[in-house]
C-alpha positions in Angstrom: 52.9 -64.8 18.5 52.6 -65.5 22.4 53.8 -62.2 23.5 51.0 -59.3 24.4 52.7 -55.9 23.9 50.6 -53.4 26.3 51.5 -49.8 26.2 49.8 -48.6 29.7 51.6 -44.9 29.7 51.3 -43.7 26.7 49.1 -41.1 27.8 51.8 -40.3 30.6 53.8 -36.7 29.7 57.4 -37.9 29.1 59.0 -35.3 31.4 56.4 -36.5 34.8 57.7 -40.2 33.6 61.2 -39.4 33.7 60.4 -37.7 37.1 59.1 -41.1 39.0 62.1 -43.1 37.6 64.4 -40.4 38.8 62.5 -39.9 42.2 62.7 -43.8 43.0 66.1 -44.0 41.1 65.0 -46.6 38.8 67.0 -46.3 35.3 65.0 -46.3 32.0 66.4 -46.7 27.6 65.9 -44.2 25.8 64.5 -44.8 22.0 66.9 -43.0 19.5 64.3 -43.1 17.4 62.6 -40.7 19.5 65.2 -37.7 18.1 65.7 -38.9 14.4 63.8 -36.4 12.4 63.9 -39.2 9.7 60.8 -40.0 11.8 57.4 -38.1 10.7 56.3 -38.1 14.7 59.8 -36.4 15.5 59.1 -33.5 13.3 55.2 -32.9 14.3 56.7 -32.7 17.5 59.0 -30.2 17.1 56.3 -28.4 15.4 54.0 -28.8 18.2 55.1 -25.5 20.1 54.5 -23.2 16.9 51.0 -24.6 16.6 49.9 -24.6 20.2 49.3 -20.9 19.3 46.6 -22.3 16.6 45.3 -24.3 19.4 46.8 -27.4 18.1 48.3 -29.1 20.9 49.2 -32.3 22.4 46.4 -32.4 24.2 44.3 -31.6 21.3 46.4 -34.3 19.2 45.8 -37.2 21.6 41.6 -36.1 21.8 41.8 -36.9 18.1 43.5 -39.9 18.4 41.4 -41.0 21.3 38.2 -40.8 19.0 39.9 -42.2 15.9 40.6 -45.3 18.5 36.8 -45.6 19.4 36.2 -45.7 15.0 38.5 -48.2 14.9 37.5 -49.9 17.4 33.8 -49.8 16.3 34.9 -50.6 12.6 36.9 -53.8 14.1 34.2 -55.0 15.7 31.5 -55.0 12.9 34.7 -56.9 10.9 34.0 -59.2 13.4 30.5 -59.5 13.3 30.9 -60.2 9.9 33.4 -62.8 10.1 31.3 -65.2 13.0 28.2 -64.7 10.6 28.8 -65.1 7.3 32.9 -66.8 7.4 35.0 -69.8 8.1 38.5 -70.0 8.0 40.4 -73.3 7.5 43.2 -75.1 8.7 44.8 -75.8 5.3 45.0 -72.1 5.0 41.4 -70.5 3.6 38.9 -68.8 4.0 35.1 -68.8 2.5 32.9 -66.7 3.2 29.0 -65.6 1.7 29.5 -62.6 -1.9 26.1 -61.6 -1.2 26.4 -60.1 2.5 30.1 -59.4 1.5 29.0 -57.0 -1.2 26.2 -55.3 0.9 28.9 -54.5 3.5 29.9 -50.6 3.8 32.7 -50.2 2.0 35.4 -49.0 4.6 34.3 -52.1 6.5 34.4 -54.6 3.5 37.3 -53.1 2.8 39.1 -53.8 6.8 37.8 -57.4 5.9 39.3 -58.1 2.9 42.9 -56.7 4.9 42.6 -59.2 7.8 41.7 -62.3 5.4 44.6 -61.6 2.8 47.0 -60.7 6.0 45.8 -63.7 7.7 46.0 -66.2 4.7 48.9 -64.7 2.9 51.1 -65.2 6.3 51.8 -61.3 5.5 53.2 -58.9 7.9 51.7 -56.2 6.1 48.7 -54.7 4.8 48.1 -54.5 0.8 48.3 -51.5 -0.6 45.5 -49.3 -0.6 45.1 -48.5 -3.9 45.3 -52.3 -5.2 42.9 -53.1 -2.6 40.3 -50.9 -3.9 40.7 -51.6 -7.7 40.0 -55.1 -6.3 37.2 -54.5 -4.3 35.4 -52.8 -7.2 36.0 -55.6 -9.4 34.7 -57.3 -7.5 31.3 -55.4 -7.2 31.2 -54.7 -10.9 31.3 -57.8 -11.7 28.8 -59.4 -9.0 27.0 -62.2 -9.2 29.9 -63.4 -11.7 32.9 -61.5 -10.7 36.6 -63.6 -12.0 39.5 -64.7 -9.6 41.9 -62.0 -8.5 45.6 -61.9 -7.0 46.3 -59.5 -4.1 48.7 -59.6 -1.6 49.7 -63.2 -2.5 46.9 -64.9 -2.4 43.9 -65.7 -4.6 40.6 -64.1 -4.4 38.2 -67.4 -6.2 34.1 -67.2 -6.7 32.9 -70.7 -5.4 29.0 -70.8 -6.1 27.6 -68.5 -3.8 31.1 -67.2 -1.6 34.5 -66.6 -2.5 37.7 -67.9 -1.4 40.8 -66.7 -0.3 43.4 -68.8 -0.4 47.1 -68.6 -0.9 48.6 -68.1 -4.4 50.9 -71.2 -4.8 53.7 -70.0 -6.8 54.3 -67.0 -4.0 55.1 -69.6 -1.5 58.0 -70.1 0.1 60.8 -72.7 -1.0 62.8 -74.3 2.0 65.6 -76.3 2.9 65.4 -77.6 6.2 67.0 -81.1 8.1 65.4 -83.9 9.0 63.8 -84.3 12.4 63.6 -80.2 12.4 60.6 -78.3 13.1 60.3 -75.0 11.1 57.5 -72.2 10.0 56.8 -72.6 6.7 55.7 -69.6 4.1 54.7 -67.6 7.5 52.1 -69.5 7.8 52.7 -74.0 8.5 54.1 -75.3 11.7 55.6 -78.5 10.2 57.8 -81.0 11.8 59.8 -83.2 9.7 60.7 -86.8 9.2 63.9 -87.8 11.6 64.6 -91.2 9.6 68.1 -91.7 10.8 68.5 -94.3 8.1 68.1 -91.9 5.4 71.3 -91.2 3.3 70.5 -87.7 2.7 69.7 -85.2 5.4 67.5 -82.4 3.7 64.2 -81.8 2.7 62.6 -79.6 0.4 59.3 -77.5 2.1 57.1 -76.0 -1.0 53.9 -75.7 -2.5 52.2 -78.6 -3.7 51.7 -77.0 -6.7 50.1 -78.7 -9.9 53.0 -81.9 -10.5 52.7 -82.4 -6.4 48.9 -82.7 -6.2 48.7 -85.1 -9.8 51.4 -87.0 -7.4 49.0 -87.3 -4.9 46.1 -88.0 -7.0 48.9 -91.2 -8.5 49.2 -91.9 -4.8 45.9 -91.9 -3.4 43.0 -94.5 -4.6 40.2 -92.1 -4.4 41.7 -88.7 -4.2 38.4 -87.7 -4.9 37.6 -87.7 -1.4 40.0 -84.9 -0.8 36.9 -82.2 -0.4 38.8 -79.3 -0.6 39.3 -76.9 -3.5 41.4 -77.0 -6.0 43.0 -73.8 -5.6 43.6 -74.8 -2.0 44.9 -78.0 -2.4 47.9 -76.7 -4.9 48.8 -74.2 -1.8 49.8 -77.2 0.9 52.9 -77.5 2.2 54.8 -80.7 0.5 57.5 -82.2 2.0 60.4 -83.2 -0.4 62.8 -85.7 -0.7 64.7 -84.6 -3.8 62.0 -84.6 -6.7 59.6 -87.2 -4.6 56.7 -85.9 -2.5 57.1 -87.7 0.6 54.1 -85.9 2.4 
């Protein structure tokens, strides 16, 4: 997460590249993935000289790209837009944000929205699917101004009043054993550091949900757990802390 890939030379010929590394004698890796043909981009390459004929050529190819860059970019931005208006996002893992001006969106773009929000919250490396992402988008427009809680891509899609949440779905979160007095990413998503009692007998803990027994724990513990203002659907995705069957934070 603190390293900025930038690809300068991509729009550099490969052969004139080679040719400055050669000509100053500097030495460069090759990527075998470059000549698998198990690679789609490897066999529209070696397609590329039977189309230039058809006047499709790499030249032509990276023109398209160039101006499917510019929609993307111009899509990303309205996502954007969208999200400083009409969003927050939490640090115990949400997001709310208003139905109303999410429902009025264009689709493509409500659609790029919903893929950042359940990316970002459901600690995903990937995208949903999207076919499941458009069933769910249309439920929830069918269904507006009462539309039900959905699942997608590990986390929960919840109407609160006027918005809707997206939070994590707590029984999709990871389970981890980790020592005491180590520091360790939880479910993709928590930086938490762990107790370093030396006096303690045993020397693991348990990282998981809260789930429904670890939040009526918490409610045992805590005088007014009322005061915990966040939803409930939230509050069963926090990261607990273990010690055997004991929630020690």
């Amino acid at each position: 997460p603190d390293v900025r890939i930038l690809r300068p030379c991509l729009s550099v010929p490969r052969h004139r590249l080679r040719s400055v590394l050669l000509a100053r004698r500097i030495g460069w890796a090759e990527d075998p993935s470059n000549e698998d043909p198990g690679y789609a981009r490897v066999r529209l390459r070696a397609l590329l000289p039977s189309l230039a004929s058809e006047g499709i050529d790499a030249a032509a190819l990276a023109g398209t790209a160039d101006r499917m860059a510019r929609a993307r970019a111009a899509l990303e931005a309205e996502v954007a837009r969208f999200l400083g208006a009409h969003a927050a996002i939490y640090p115990e893992g949400y997001a709310r944000f208003g139905r109303a001006a999410f429902l009025a969106l264009e689709p493509e773009i409500a659609h790029r929205l919903l893929i950042a929000l359940l990316t970002t919250i459901g600690g995903n490396v990937y995208p949903p699917r999207n076919a499941r992402l458009a069933h769910i988008y249309g439920g929830l427009l069918r269904e507006s101004p009462r539309p039900r809680a959905r699942t997608l891509a590990g986390c929960r899609i919840v109407p609160a009043g006027a918005d809707l949440l997206v939070c994590r779905e707590h029984p999709r979160c990871e389970v981890l054993k980790a020592e005491k007095g180590a520091s360790v990413l939880w479910d993709n998503r928590f930086a938490v550091r762990l107790p370093g009692d030396r006096s303690r007998a045993a020397g693991c803990f348990t990282i998981k949900s809260l789930g429904e027994a670890g939040w009526a724990a918490i409610r045992r513990k805590i005088a007014d757990s009322k005061a915990i203002l966040l939803p409930r659907p939230v509050c069963l995705a926090l990261p607990a802390i273990l010690d055997g069957d004991e929630v020690v934070a």
